[in-house]
Each structure stands twice: as C-alpha cells, then as structure tokens.
C-alpha positions as CSV (number, residue, x, y, z in Angstrom):
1,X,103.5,114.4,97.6
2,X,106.1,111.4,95.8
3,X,104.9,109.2,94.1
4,X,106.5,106.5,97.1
5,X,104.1,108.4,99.6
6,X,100.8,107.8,97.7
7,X,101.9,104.1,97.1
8,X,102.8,103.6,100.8
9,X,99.1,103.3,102.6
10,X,98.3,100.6,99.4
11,X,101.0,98.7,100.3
12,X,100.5,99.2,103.6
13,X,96.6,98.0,103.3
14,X,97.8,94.8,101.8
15,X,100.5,93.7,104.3
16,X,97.5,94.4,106.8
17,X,95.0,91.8,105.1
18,X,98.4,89.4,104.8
19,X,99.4,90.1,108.3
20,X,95.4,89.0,109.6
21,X,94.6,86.3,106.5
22,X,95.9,82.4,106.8
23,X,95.9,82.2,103.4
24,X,95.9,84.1,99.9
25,X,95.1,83.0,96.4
26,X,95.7,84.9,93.2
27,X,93.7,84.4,90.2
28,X,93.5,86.1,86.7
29,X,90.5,88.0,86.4
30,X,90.1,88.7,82.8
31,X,87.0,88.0,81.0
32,X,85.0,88.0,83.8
33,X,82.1,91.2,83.0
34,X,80.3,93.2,85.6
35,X,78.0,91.1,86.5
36,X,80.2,88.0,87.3
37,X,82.6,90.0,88.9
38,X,80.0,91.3,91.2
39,X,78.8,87.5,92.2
40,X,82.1,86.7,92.4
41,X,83.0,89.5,95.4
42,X,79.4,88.8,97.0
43,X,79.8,85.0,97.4
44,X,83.3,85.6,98.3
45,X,82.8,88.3,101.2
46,X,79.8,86.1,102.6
47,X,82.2,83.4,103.4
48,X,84.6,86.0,105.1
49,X,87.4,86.5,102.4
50,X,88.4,89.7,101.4
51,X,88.9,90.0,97.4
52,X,90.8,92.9,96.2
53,X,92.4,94.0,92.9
54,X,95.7,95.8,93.5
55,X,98.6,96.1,91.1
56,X,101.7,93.6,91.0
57,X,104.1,96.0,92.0
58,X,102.3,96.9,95.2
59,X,101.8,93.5,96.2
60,X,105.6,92.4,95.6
61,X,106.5,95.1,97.9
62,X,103.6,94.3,100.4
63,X,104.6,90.0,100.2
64,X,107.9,91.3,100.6
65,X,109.2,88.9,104.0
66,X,106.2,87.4,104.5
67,X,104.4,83.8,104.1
68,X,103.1,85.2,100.9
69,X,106.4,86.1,99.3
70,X,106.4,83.2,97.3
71,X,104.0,84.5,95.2
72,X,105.5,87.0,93.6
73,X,106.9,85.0,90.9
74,X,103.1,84.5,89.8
75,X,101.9,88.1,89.8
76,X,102.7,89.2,85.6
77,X,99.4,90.3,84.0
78,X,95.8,90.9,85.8
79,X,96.1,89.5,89.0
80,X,93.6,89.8,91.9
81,X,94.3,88.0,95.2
82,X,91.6,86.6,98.0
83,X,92.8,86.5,101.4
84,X,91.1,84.3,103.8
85,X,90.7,85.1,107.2
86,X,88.9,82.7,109.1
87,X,88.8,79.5,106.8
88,X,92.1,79.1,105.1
89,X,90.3,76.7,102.1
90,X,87.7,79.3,102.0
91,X,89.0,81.7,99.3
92,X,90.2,78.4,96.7
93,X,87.1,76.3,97.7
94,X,85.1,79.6,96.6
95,X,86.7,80.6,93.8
96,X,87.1,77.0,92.2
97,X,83.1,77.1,92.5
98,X,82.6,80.0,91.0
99,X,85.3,79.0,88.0
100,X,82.2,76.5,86.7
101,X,80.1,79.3,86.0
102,X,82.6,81.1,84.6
103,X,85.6,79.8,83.2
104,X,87.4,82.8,82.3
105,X,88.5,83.2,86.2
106,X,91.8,81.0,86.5
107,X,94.1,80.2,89.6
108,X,97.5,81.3,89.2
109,X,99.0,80.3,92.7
110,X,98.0,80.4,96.3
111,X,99.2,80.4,99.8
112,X,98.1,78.4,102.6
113,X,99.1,78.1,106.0
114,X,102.4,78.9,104.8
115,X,102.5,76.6,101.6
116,X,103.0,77.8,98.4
117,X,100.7,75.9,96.2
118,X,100.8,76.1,91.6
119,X,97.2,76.7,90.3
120,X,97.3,72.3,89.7
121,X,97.8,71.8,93.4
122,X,95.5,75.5,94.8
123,X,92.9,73.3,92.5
124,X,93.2,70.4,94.9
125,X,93.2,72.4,97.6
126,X,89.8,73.8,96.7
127,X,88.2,70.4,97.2
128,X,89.2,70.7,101.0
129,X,86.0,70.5,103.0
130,X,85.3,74.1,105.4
131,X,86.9,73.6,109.5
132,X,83.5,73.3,110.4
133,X,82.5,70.1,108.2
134,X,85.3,68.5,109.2
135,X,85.7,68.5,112.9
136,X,81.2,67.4,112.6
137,X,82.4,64.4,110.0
138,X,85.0,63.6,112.9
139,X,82.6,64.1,115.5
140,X,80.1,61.8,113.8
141,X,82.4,58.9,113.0
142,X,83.2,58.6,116.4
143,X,79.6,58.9,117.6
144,X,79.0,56.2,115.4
145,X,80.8,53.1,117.5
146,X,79.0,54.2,120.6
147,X,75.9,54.5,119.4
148,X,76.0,51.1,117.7
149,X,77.8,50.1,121.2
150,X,74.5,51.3,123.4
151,X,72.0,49.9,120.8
152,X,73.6,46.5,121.2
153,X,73.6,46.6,125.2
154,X,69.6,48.1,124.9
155,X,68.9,44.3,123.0
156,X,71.1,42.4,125.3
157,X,69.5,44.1,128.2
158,X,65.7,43.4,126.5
159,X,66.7,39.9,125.7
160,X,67.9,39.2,129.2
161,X,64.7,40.7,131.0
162,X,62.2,38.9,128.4
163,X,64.1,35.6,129.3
C-alpha cells in the first residue's frame, strides 16, 4: 500500500470526531509522565471528550474546510487535541483543571462553536460553567421572585385571617 492509503483512515478518524465534536482544543503535551497522562485521559473521557494524540500533518489535512481549520496555524511541535462532544466548555474547563496539578500541559488554541480562541482567551473560556449549571443557576434566579412573591401573600393572607 502508499504511504497516502495508510494515512487516509487517520485522517479520516479525525474529520469523524470534528464532524460529531462542538468544539476542539489543542494543548502541548510534553512533560506530562505516564501517570499524569493517564489522569489526564480518565478525567477527560468521564466528562465525554475524546482526547487523542495524532500528528500535525494528519490533522491539517483532517481541519482542512472545516470549523477547525483555524487551527492549523497552532499545530508545530507535540500537539494533542480534545474534542468535545456534548459540552462544548467541557474539554478547556477540563483541561485548564488538570493544568494545576500539572503545569507542564499548556493550551495552544482551541475551537468553540465555531470560534477560534489563542491559549489567553481558550483560558477564559475554561472558566465557563457546564450547560447543565447554567440553565439550574437560570432556573433558580427565576424561582427566586416567586418564591419570595408566595411567601409574602402566605403573611398577608395570615395577617388578614388573625385580624
């Protein structure tokens, strides 16, 4: 077989996870050991991101007219990319908590939604609460008003019968 044909179901994998993920971050792996590395893939495929370690060509060819083409002026050196299937913050927000215990794991760029975001701004993006939280901190501020709303009818309605 060429060397195009073995290349082809690589590149082919990748533009599947791209074609399924709402997002994709690349970070720079080295340093990390065995161990860390392992933590690392656990925490991330628990929260439903696929973490994979391809080379830059095969990804440039794979971003190739897609959201994620953008990155391909970020993939020189080691560079392993975290697509996020469900949760688009879920592969920054995951990574960027991992990066405290160990440092050596840097952001070099990400995609989200369709936004190409520098490691400074994939950073912020990591600090992004889940879908999830969100809509239940929207739920419960406005919950809020009508609870205070009833409780305040329940007194007037007590004060009125005790009268």
């Amino acid at each position: 077989m060429a060397k195009v044909e073995l290349k082809a179901p690589i590149v082919d994998e990748i533009k599947g996870y791209a074609d399924k993920s709402t997002a994709a971050v690349l970070v720079d792996y080295r340093g990390l050991t065995v161990e860390q590395d392992t933590n690392l893939r656990k925490k991330l495929r628990e929260a439903g991101v696929v973490y994979k370690v391809y080379k830059n060509t095969y990804m440039k060819r794979a971003f190739e007219g897609t959201p994620y083409e953008a990155l391909a002026v970020d993939l020189d050196g080691p560079s392993a990319v975290a697509f996020g299937m469900d949760d688009a913050t879920a592969p920054a927000r995951v990574l960027a908590e991992f990066m405290k215990t160990a440092p050596k794991l840097e952001f070099k760029a990400g995609v989200v939604e369709g936004t190409y975001y520098d490691a400074n701004k994939i950073q912020a993006v990591a600090t992004i609460p889940s879908r999830e939280i969100l809509i239940s901190k929207l739920l419960g501020s406005l919950q809020s008003p009508v609870t205070n709303l009833a409780r305040v009818l329940k007194q007037i309605a007590e004060k009125t019968t005790a009268a």
